[in-house]
N, C-alpha and C positions, 0 to 999 in steps of 0.2 A: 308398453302401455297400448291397450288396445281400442282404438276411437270408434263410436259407432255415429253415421252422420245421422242428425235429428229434424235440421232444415236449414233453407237458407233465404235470404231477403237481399236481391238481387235491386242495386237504388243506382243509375248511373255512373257508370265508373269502376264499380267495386260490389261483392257479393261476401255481404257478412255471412259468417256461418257458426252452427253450433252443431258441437258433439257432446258426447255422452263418452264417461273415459269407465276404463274398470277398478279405478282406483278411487270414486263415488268423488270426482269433479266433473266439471262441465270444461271442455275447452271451448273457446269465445273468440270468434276470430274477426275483427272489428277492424275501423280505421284508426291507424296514428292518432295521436293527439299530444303534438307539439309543446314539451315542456313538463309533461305527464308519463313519462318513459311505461311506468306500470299499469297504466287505464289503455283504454282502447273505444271507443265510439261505435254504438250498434241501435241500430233502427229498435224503437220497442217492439215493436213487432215480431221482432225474431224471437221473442221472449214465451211467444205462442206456443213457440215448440219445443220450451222442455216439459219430462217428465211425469206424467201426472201425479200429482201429489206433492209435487218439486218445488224449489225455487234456486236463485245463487245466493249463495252464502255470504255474501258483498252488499255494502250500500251503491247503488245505484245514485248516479247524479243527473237528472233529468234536463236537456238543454234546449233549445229550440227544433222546432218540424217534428217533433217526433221520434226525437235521437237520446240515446240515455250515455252517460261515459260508466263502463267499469272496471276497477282496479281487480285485476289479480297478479299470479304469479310469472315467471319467466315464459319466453317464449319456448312452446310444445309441440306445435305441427313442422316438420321439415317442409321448406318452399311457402311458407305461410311471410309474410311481408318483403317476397322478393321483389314486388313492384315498388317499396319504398310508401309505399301509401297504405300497408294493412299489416298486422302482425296479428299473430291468438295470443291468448293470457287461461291460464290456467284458474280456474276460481272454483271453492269448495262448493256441494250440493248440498243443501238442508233439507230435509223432511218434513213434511205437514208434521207438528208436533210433537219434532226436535228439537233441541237444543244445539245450537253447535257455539 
């Protein structure tokens, strides 16, 4: 799989980040979220930076400060939640006037 990085939103502690894969998902590299094994915690903001015309393929779950939780797939970046505090999730890309 080959990642292209898109941006990142650097909050204290930890530095969410998004890529772009060649397999038309998004990998999503957020904080833990204790009891949610398959979501992960990302600033909306980082959300700026995908694709244009894009979106993730996922319900979004919107929580306090400006943080959204999203479910995807297994973890995809090697060394991605080696600090115990952040993992990626794999999540599909939808298209402006897609369907997926």
């Amino acid at each position: 799989m080959q990642l292209t990085f898109l941006g990142k939103s650097t909050q204290g502690g930890g530095s969410p980040i998004l890529y772009a894969t060649d397999r038309d998902t998004y990998v999503v590299q957020g904080w833990t979220v204790p009891g949610h094994e398959a979501s992960v915690e990302i600033p909306m903001r980082l959300l700026e930076y995908l694709e244009a015309n894009t979106t993730l393929a996922a319900v979004l779950h919107t929580t306090d400060h400006g943080v959204c939780r999203v479910r995807g797939s297994g973890e995809r970046r090697p060394g991605a939640g080696a600090d115990g505090h952040s993992r990626s999730r794999d999540v599909h890309r939808s298209r402006q006037g897609s369907r997926r």
